[in-house]
C-alpha positions as CSV (number, residue, x, y, z in Angstrom):
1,X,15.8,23.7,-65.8
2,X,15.0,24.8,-62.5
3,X,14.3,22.1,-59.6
4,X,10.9,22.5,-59.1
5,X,10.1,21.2,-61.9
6,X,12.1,18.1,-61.4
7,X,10.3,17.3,-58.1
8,X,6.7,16.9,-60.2
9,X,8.5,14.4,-63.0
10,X,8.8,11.0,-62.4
11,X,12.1,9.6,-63.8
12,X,10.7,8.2,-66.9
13,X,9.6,11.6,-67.8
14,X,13.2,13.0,-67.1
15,X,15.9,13.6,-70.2
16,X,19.1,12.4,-69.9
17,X,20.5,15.8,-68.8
18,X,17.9,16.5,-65.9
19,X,18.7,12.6,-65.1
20,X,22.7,13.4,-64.9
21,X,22.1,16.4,-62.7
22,X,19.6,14.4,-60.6
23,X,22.0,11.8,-59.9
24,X,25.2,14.5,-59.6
25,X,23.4,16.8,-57.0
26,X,22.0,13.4,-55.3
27,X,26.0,12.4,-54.7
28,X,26.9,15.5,-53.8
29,X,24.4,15.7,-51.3
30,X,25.9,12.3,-49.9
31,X,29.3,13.5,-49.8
32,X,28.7,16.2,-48.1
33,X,27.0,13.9,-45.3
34,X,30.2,11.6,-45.6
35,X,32.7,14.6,-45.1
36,X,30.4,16.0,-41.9
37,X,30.7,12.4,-40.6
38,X,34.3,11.9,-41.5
39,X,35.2,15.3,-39.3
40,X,33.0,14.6,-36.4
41,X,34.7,11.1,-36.2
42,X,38.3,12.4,-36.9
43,X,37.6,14.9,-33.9
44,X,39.0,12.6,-30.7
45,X,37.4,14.9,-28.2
46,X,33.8,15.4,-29.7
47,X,34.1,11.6,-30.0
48,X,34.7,11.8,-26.6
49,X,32.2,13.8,-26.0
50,X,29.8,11.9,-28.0
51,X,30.8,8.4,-26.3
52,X,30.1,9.8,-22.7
53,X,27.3,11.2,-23.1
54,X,25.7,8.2,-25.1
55,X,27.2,6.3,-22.1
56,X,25.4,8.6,-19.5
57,X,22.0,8.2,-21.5
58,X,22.1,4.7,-21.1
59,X,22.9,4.3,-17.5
60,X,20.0,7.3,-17.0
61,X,22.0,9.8,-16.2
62,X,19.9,12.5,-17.2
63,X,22.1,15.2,-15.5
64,X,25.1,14.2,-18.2
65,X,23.1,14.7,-21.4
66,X,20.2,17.1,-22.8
67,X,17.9,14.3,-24.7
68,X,17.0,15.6,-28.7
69,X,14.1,16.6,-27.7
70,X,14.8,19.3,-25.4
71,X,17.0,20.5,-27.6
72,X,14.8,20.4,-30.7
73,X,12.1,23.0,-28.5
74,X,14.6,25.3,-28.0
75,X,15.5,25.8,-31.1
């Protein structure tokens, strides 16, 4: 069944099969998030990174970081 017509059931209106796959692409989905997170927080210098600049931010030190909004506008 393709996903678009998922997105205008509700869940009572679902089968048990487009209820499963609901649920299995759902956890996938979070997985995925978990293994991004996971890596980023294994990596000791893009923690470092990360740490620093959070540390700059706070203490204003708008030379040391490029806020999300900046970077959002040039994308």
């Amino acid at each position: 069944m393709a996903s678009t017509s998922l997105r205008k059931k509700t869940v009572k209106d679902l089968t048990i099969e487009e209820f499963k796959n609901l649920i299995q692409r759902s956890i996938a989905e979070d997985i995925e998030a978990w293994k991004s997170t996971f890596e980023i927080l294994a990596d000791k210098y893009l923690m470092k990174q990360i740490i620093g600049a959070e540390k700059a931010r706070l203490e204003g030190a708008d030379l040391d970081y490029i806020p999300w909004e900046k970077v959002r506008a040039k994308g």
